[in-house]
MIMITOR-701064 format. One line per field, with one value per residue (C-alpha): residue in one letter; chain; x, y, z. Coordinates in Angstrom, 1 decimal, padded with zeros to 4 digits, m for minus. Example, Ala and Ser with C-alpha at 12.3 -4.5 7.8 and 13.67 -1.06 7.14 Angstrom:
<vexpas>
r = (A; S)
c = (A; A)
px = (012.3; 013.7)
py = (m004.5; m001.1)
pz = (007.8; 007.1)
</vexpas>
This chain:
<vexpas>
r = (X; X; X; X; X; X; X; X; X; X; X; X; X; X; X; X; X; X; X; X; X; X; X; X; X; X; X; X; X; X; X; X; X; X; X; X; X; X; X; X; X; X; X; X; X; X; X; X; X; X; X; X; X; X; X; X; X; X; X; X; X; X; X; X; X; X; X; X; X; X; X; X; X; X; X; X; X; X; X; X; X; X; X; X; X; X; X; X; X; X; X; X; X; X; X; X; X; X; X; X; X; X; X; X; X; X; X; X; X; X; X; X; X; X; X; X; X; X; X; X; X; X; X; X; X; X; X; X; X; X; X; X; X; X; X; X; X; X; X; X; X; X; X; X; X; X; X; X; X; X; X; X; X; X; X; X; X; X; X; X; X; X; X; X; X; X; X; X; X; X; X; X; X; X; X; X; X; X; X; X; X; X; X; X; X; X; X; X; X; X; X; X; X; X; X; X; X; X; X; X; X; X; X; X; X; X; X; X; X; X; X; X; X; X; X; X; X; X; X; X; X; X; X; X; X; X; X; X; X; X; X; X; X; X; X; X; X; X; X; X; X; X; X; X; X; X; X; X; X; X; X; X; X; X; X; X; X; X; X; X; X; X; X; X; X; X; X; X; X; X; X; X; X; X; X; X; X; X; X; X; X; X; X; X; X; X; X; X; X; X; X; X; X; X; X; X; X; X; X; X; X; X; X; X; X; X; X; X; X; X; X; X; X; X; X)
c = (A; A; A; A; A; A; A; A; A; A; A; A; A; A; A; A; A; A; A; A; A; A; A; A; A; A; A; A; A; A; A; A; A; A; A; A; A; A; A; A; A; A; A; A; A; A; A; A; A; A; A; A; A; A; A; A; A; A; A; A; A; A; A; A; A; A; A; A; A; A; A; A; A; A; A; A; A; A; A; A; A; A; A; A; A; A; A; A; A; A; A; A; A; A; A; A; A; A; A; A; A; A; A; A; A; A; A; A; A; A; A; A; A; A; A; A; A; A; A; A; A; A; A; A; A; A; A; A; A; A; A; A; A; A; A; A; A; A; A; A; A; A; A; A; A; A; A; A; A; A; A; A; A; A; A; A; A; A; A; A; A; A; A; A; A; A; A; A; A; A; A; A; A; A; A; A; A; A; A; A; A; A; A; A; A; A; A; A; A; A; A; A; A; A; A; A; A; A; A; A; A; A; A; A; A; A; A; A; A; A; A; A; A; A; A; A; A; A; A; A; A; A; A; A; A; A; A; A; A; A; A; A; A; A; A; A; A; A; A; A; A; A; A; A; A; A; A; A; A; A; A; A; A; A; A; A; A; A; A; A; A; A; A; A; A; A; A; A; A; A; A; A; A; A; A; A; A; A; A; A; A; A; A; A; A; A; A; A; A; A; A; A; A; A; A; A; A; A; A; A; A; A; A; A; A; A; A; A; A; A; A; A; A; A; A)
px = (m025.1; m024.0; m020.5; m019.5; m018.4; m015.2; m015.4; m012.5; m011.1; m011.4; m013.5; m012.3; m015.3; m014.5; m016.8; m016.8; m016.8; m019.9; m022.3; m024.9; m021.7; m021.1; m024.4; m024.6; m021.3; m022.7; m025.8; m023.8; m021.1; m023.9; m025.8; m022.4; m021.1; m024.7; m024.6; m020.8; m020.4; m016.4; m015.5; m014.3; m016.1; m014.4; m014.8; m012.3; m013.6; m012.0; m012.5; m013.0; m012.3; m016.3; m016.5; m013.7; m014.5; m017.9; m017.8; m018.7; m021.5; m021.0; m021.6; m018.7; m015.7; m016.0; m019.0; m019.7; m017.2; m014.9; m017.4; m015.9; m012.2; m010.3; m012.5; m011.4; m007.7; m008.1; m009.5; m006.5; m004.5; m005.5; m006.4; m009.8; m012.3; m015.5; m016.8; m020.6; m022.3; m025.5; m026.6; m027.3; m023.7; m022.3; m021.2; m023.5; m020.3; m018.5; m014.3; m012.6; m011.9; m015.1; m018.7; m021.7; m022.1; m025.2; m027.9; m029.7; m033.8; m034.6; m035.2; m038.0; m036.8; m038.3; m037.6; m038.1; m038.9; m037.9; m038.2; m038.3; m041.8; m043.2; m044.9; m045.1; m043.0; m046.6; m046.6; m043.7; m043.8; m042.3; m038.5; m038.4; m034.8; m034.8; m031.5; m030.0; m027.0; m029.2; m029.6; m032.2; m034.4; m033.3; m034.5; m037.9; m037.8; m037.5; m040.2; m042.7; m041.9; m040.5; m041.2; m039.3; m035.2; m032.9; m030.0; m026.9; m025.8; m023.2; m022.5; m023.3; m026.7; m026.0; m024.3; m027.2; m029.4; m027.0; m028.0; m031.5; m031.5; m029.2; m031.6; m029.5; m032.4; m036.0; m036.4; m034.0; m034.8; m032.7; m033.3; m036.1; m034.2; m031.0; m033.3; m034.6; m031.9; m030.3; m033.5; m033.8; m037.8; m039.2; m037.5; m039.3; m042.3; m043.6; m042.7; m042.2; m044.1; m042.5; m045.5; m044.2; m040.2; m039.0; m036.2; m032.6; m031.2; m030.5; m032.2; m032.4; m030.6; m027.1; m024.8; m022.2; m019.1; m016.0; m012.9; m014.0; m011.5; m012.4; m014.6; m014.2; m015.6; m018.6; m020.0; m019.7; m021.9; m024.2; m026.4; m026.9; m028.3; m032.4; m033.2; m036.2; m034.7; m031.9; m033.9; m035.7; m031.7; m030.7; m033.2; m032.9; m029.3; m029.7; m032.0; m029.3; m026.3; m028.0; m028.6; m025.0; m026.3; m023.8; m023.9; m023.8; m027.4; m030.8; m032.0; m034.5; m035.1; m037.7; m039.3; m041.2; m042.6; m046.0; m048.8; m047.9; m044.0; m041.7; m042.6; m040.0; m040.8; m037.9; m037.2; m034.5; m034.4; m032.8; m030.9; m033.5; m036.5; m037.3; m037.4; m038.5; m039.1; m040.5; m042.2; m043.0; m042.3; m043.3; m041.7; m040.5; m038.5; m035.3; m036.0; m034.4; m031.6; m033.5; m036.5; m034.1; m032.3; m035.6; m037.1; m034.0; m034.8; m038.1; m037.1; m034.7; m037.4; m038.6; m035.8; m033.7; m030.4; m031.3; m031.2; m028.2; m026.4; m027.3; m025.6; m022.4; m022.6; m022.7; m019.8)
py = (m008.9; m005.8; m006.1; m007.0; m003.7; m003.7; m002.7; m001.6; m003.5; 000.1; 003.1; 006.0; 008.9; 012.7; 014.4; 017.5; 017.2; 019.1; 016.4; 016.8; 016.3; 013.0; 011.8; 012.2; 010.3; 007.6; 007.4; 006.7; 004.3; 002.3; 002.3; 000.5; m001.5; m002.9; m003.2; m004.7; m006.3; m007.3; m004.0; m001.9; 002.2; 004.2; 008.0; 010.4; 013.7; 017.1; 021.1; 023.5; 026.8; 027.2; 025.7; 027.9; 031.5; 032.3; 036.1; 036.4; 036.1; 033.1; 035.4; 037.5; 035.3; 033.2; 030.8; 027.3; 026.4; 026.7; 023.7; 021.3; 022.1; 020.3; 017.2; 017.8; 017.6; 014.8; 013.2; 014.5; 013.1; 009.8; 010.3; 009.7; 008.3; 010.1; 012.8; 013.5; 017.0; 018.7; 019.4; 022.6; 023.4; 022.2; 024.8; 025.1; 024.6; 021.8; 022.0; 020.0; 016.5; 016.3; 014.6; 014.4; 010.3; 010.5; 012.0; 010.6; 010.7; 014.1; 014.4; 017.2; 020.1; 022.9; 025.9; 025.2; 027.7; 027.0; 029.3; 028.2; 031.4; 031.8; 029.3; 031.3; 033.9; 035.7; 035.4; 037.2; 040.8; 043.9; 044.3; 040.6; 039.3; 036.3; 034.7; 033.1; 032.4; 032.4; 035.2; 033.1; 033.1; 036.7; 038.3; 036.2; 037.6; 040.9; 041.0; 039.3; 040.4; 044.2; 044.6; 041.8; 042.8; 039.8; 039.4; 036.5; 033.7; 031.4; 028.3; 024.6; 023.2; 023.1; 026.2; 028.0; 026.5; 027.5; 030.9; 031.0; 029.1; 031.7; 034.5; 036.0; 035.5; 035.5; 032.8; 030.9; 029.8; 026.3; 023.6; 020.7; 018.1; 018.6; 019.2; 015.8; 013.7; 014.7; 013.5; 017.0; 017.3; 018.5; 021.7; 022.4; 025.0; 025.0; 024.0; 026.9; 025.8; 026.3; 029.1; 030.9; 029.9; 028.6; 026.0; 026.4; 024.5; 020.9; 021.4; 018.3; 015.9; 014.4; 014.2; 011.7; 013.9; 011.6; 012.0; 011.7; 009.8; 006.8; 005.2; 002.4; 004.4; 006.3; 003.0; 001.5; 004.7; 004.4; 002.5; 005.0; 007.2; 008.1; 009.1; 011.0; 013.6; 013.7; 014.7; 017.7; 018.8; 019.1; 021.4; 023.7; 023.7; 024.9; 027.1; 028.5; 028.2; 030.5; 033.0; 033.1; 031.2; 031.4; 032.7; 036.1; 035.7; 035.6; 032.6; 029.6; 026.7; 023.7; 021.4; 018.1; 015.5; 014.7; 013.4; 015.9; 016.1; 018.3; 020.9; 023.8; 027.1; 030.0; 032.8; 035.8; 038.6; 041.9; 040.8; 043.5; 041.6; 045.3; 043.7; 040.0; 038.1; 034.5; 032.1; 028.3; 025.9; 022.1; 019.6; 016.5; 015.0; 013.9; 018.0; 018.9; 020.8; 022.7; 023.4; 025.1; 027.3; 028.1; 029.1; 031.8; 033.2; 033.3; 035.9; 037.4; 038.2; 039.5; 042.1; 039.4; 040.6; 044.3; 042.1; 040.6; 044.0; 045.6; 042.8; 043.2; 046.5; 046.4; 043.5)
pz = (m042.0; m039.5; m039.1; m035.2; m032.8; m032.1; m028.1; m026.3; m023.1; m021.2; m021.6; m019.5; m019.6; m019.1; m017.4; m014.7; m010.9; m009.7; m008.8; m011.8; m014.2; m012.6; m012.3; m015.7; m016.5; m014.5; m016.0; m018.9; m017.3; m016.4; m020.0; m021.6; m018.5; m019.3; m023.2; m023.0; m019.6; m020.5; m020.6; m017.9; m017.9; m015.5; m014.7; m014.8; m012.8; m014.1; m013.1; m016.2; m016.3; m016.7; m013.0; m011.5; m012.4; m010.6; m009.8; m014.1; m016.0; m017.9; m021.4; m020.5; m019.8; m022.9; m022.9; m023.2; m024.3; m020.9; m019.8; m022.5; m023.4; m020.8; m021.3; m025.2; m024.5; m021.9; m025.3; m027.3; m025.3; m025.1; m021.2; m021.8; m024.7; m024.6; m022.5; m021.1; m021.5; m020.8; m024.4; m023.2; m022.3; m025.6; m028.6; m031.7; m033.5; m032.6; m032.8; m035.8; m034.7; m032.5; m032.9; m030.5; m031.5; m029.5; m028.1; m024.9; m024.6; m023.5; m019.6; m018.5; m020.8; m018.7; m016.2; m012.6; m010.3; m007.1; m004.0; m000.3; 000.6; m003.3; m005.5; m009.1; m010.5; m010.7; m006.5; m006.2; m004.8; m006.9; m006.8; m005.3; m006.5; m009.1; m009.7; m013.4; m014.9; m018.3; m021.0; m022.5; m019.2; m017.5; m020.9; m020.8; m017.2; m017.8; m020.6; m019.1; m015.2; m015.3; m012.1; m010.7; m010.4; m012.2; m011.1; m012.4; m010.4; m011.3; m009.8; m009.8; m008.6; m005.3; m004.8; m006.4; m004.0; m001.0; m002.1; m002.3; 001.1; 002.4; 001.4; m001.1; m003.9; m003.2; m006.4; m008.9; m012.4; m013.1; m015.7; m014.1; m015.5; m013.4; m010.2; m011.1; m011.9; m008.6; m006.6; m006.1; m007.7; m004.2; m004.9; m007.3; m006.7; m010.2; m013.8; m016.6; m019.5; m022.6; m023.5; m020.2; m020.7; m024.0; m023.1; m024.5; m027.7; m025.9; m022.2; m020.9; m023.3; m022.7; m025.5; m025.8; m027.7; m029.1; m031.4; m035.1; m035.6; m033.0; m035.0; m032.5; m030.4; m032.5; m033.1; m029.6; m028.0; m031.3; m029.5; m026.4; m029.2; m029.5; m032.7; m031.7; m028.8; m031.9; m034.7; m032.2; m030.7; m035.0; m035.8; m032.4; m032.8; m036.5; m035.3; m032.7; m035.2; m037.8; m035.3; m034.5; m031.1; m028.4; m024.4; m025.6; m028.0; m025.3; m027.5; m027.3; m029.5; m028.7; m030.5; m030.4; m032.6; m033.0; m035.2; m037.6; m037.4; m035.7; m034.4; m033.7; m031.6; m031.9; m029.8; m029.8; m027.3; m026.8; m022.8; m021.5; m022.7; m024.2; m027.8; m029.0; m031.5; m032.0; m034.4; m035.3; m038.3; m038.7; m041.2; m041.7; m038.7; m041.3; m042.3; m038.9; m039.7; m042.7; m040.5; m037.8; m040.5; m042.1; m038.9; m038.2; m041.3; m040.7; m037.1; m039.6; m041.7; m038.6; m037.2; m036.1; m037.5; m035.6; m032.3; m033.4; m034.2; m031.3; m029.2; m031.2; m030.8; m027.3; m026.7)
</vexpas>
């Protein structure tokens, strides 16, 4: 017999304030007010120093990390008892004392271009100005569209769209699955496939991240987990973590499972796009972190650690 859950009275969740943040806490405020309607989930809204410094590139003031710590020491402290991320946002090495307990289904993991005149990146004309706050996607950029001029843009959603509207970009790249969960899918003009734009580690998942030592709590989230999107997020963030993954590394990780397991796709890019190097691996779904690491060494195999170097170098 499964030993009852022990639920708490209260559940307070830590989330940012932009509004994709807090959709996303309630999204999961609603999952357990539904799974354990005597307890009370409330939402505690927080800035991070991720949301307040915007004139950077994300790479060069620290990371993802500045998205996560406040909700960490809200945590800590006992102000809060979980927190909600984009997987995307969320360190391939998590700090002691931390879990993801779970993973949500995956949303539409893809790029979005969105542009109020152009319907493809391949419509745009030369030296048209494409706006990312992304390594990963301004090196595919580059690469693939030298002749378009990439420039960063920092910001939540809907000051990235401000913008474009304004005219300040003739295009932005963002992730599909924020655009959609923020009833936001009309913007966009056409979907990246993952052949034209691998996705990050994590695009389009939610992680729940807890204390490791609130078991209480672990268990009581367990059940917000799907196994599936979980095994695929393992093996791209193995992937990522091998490769020393971080805002700093133009990297990309995807995988899926099919008929004949998972299937992870790798990328790692010089940030000019001027050098590149991919490759795939399939396994066994409970493989997922082994198939990840194999894959980096696969691209290391490759030239990878040259890549690597040359963005150490160059830090």
């Amino acid at each position: 017999m499964t030993a009852a859950i022990t639920v708490p009275s209260q559940i307070v969740i830590a989330s940012r304030e932009s509004r994709l943040a807090l959709w996303q806490a309630e999204h999961v405020r609603e999952r357990l007010a539904q799974l354990y309607p005597k307890t009370t989930v409330t939402i505690l809204g927080m800035t991070t120093r991720g949301d307040q410094i915007l004139d950077r590139p994300l790479s060069a003031i620290g990371g993802k990390g500045l998205f996560i710590k406040e909700l960490e020491v809200a945590m800590q402290a006992g102000r809060a008892d979980l927190a909600v991320h984009s997987l995307k946002d969320v360190p391939m090495e998590m700090p002691t004392g931390f879990v993801l307990a779970a993973i949500s289904a995956r949303e539409n993991p893809c790029d979005a271009f969105v542009s109020p005149r152009f319907d493809t990146l391949d419509d745009l004309p030369p030296e048209a100005v494409v706006g990312t706050s992304s390594l990963r996607r301004a090196a595919i950029l580059r690469a693939r569209y030298p002749q378009l001029t990439v420039r960063s843009l920092r910001g939540n959603l809907d000051t990235r769209l401000k913008k474009l509207d304004a005219g300040e970009y003739d295009a932005i790249i963002l992730a599909a699955a924020g655009l959609i969960r923020l009833g936001l899918a009309q913007r966009i003009r056409s979907l990246l496939t993952p052949e034209q734009s691998l996705p990050a580690p994590g695009q389009g998942v939610l992680a729940v991240e807890v204390s490791s030592a609130r078991t209480d709590m672990i268990a009581s989230v367990a059940a917000l987990n799907d196994a599936a999107t979980a095994h695929c997020v393992r093996a791209e963030r193995a992937f990522s973590r091998a490769l020393g993954g971080s805002c700093q590394v133009p990297l990309a990780a995807y995988a899926v499972l099919d008929d004949a397991g998972l299937w992870l796709r790798g990328l790692i890019a010089t940030p000019d796009g001027g050098r590149m190097l991919a490759g795939e691996l399939r396994g066994a779904p409970q493989d997922d972190e082994s198939i990840g690491c194999m894959l980096a060494q696969v691209l290391r195999n490759q030239g990878a650690d040259a890549i690597l170097e040359s963005l150490s170098a160059g830090q």
